[in-house]
C-alpha positions as CSV (number, residue, x, y, z in Angstrom):
1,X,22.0,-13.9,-41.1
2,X,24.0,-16.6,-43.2
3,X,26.8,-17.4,-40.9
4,X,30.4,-18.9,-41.4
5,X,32.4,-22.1,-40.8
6,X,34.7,-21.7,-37.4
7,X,38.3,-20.8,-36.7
8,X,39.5,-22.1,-33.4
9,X,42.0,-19.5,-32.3
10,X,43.5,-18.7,-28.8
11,X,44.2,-15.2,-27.8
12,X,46.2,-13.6,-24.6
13,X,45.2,-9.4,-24.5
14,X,47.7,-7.4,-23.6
15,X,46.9,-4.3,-21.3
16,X,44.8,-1.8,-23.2
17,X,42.0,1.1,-22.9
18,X,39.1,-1.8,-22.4
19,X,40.8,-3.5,-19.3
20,X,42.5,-2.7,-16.0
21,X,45.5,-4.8,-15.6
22,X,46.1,-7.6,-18.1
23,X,43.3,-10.1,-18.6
24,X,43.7,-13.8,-20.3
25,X,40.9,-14.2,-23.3
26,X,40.5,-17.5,-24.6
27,X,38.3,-17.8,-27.6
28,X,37.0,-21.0,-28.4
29,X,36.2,-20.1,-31.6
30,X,36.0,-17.3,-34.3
31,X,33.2,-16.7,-36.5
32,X,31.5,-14.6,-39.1
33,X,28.1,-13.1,-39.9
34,X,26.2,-10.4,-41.3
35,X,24.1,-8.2,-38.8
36,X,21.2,-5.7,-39.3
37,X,21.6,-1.9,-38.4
38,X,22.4,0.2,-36.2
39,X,25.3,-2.1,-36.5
40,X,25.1,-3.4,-40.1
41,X,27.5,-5.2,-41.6
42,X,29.6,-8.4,-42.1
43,X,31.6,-9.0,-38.7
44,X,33.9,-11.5,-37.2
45,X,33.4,-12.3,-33.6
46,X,33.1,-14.9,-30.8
47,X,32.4,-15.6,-27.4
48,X,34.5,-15.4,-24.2
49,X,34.6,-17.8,-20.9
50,X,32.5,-15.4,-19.6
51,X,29.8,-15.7,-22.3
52,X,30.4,-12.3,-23.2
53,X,30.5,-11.6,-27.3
54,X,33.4,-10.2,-28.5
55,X,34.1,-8.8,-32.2
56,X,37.5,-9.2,-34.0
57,X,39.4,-5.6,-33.2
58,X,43.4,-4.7,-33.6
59,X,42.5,-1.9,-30.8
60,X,40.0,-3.2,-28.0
61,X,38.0,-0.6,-29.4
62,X,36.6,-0.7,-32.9
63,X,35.1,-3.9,-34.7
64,X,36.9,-4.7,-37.8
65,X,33.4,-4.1,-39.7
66,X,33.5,-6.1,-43.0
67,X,36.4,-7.7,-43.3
68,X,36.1,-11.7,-43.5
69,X,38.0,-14.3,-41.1
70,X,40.4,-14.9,-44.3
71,X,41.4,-10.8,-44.2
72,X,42.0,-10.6,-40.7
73,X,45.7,-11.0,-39.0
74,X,44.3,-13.3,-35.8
75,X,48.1,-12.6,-34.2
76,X,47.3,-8.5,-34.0
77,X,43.9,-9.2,-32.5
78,X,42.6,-7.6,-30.0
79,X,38.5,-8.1,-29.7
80,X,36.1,-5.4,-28.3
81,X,34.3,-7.2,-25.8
82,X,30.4,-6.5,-24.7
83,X,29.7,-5.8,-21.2
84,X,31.6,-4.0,-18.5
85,X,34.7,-3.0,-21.8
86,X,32.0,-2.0,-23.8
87,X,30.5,0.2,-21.0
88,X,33.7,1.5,-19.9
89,X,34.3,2.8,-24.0
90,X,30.9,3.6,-25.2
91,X,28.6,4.1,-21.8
92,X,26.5,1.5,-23.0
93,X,27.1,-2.8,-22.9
94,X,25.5,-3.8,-25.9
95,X,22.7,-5.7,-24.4
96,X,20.7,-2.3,-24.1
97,X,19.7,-2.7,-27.2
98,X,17.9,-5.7,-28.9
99,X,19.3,-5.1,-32.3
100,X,22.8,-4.6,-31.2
101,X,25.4,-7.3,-32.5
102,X,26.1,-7.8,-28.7
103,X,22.8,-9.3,-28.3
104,X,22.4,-11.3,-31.8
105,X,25.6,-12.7,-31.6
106,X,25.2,-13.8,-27.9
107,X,21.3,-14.9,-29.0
108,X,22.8,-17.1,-32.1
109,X,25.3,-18.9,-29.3
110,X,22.7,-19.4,-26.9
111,X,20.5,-20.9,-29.7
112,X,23.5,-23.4,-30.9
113,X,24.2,-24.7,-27.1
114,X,20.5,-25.0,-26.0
115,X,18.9,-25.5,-29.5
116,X,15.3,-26.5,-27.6
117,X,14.3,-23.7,-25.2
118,X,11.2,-24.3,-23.1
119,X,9.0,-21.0,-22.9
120,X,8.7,-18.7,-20.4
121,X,7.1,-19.9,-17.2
122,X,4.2,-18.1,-16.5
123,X,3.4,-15.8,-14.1
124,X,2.6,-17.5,-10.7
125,X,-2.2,-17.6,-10.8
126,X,-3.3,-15.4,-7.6
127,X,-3.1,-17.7,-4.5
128,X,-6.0,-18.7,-2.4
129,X,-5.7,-16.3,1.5
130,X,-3.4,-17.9,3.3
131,X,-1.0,-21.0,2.4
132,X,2.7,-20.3,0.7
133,X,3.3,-17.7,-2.4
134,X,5.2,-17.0,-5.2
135,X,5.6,-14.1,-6.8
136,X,5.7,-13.6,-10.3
137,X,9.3,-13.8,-12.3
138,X,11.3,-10.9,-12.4
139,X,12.5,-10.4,-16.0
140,X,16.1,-11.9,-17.2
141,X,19.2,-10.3,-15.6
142,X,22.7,-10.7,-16.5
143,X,25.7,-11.1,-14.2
144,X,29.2,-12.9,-13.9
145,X,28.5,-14.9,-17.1
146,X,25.4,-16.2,-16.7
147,X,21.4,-15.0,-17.4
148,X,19.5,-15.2,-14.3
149,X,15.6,-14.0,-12.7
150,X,14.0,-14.6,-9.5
151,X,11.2,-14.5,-7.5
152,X,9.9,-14.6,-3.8
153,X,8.3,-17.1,-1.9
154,X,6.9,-17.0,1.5
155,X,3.5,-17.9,3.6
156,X,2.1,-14.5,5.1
157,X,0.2,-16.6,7.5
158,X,3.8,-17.3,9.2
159,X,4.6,-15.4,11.7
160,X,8.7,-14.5,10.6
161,X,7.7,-13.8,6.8
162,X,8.5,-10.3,7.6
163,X,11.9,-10.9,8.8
164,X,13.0,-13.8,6.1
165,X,11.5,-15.3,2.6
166,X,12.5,-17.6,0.0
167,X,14.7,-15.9,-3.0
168,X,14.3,-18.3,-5.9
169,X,16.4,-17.9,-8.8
170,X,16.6,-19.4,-12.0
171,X,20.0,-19.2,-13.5
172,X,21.4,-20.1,-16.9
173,X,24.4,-20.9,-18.4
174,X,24.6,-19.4,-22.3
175,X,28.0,-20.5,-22.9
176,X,29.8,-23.4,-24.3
177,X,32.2,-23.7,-20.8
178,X,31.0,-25.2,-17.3
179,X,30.4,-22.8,-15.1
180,X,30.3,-22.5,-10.9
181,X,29.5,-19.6,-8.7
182,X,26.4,-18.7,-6.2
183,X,23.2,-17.1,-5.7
184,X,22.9,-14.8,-2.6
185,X,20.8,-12.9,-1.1
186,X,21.7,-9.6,0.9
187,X,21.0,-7.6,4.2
188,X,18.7,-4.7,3.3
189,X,19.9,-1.5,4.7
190,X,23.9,-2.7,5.5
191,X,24.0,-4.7,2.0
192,X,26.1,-7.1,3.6
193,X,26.0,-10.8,2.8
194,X,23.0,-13.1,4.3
195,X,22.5,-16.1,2.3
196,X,23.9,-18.1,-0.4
197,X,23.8,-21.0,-2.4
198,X,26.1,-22.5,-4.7
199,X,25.1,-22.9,-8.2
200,X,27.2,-25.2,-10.9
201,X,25.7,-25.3,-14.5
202,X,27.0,-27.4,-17.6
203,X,26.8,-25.4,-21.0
204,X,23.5,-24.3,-21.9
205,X,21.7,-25.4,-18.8
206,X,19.2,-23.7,-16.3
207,X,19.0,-24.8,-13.0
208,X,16.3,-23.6,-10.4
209,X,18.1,-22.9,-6.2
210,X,16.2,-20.8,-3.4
211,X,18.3,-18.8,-0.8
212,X,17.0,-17.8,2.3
213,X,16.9,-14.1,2.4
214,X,16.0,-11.0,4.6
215,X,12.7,-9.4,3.8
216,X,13.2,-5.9,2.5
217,X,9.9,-5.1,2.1
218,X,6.7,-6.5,4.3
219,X,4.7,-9.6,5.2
220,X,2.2,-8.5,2.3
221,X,4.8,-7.4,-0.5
222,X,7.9,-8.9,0.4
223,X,11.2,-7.9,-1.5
224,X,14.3,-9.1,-2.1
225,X,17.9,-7.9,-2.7
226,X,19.4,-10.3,-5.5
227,X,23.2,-11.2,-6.8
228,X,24.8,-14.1,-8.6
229,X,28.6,-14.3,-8.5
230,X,31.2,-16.4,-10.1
231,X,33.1,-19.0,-8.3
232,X,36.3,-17.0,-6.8
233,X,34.9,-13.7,-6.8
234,X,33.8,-11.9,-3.9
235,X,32.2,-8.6,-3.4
């Protein structure tokens, strides 16, 4: 993909079929590139505080597919973004599938703010009987903004493993803003809060916290119920 020079541009969205209520989108800054089927084409897009995509649009609902930065009127925009609008149009966020322009475009940012990404840690070796575990890494989840995975530890030799564990989570920031929230853990039949830890990430960084969390499964295969949340949200 041969891609563009920028165009810093901010953008307020008026009410429309993508969004409940009115919602404030500030792009940092607008861009153009040439993506592979099924959604082939030349396309302008950028990416949101949230670190959500979002293509260049006069509707909130189709991609202005081939048109160049210099044929688009930036003061009619209104972007199409990936995620929960996406879902909410199409049944689908764009991050389903690997080939979508959701996930290239949000790929080719992640690559520009954290040029030099370590590899995937491996899977946590069998451990001798007895003595603390880990299990191995879920795979990568995203939520509020921000890709995150966990895993479990705990020592079955301990008498309250099966009643609490460690959830360890690994959470990164893809974006280009700062970004705060938490990582919590929840009851297992009420799905109430039980734990949490706050998180607070520069762009492009990963940071590793552990919650103590309710053991929703057994001293022998614990399990965990997960959630990351933005700073100001609550559920």
């Amino acid at each position: 993909m041969k891609r563009c020079r920028l165009l810093s541009v901010a953008l307020v969205i008026a009410t429309s079929p993508c969004f409940f209520g009115t919602l404030a989108f500030a792009a940092t800054g607008w861009q153009e590139d040439t993506f592979p089927p099924p959604n082939g084409g030349r396309l302008v897009f950028s990416i949101t505080d949230d670190g959500n995509p979002a293509c260049a649009s006069y509707d909130a609902a189709s991609c202005l597919w081939g048109q160049t930065m210099s044929q688009i009127d930036f003061n009619r925009v209104r972007p199409l973004v990936c995620g929960a609008a996406h879902r909410r149009l199409y049944g689908v966020t764009g991050f389903e599938d690997p080939n979508h322009w959701c996930n290239l475009a949000l790929r080719e940012r992640s690559a520009q703010t954290a040029p030099v990404t370590p590899p995937p840690a491996p899977a946590a070796p069998p451990p001798p009987a007895g003595g603390y575990r880990m299990s191995a890494w879920s795979g990568w989840n995203r939520a509020a903004g921000v890709q995150y995975r966990y895993r479990v530890g705990w020592d079955p030799a301990n008498s309250n493993a099966a009643n609490t564990v460690d959830a360890i989570y690994e959470v990164r920031n893809p974006a280009a803003r700062p970004w705060s929230g938490a990582a919590r853990s929840a009851n297992c039949a009420q799905n109430t809060l039980a734990g949490s830890t706050d998180v607070a990430l520069a762009p492009g960084q990963t940071k590793e916290v552990r919650v103590r969390s309710p053991n929703c499964g057994n001293a022998r295969n614990p399990d965990i119920r997960p959630d990351v949340i933005r700073a100001g949200k609550f559920d």
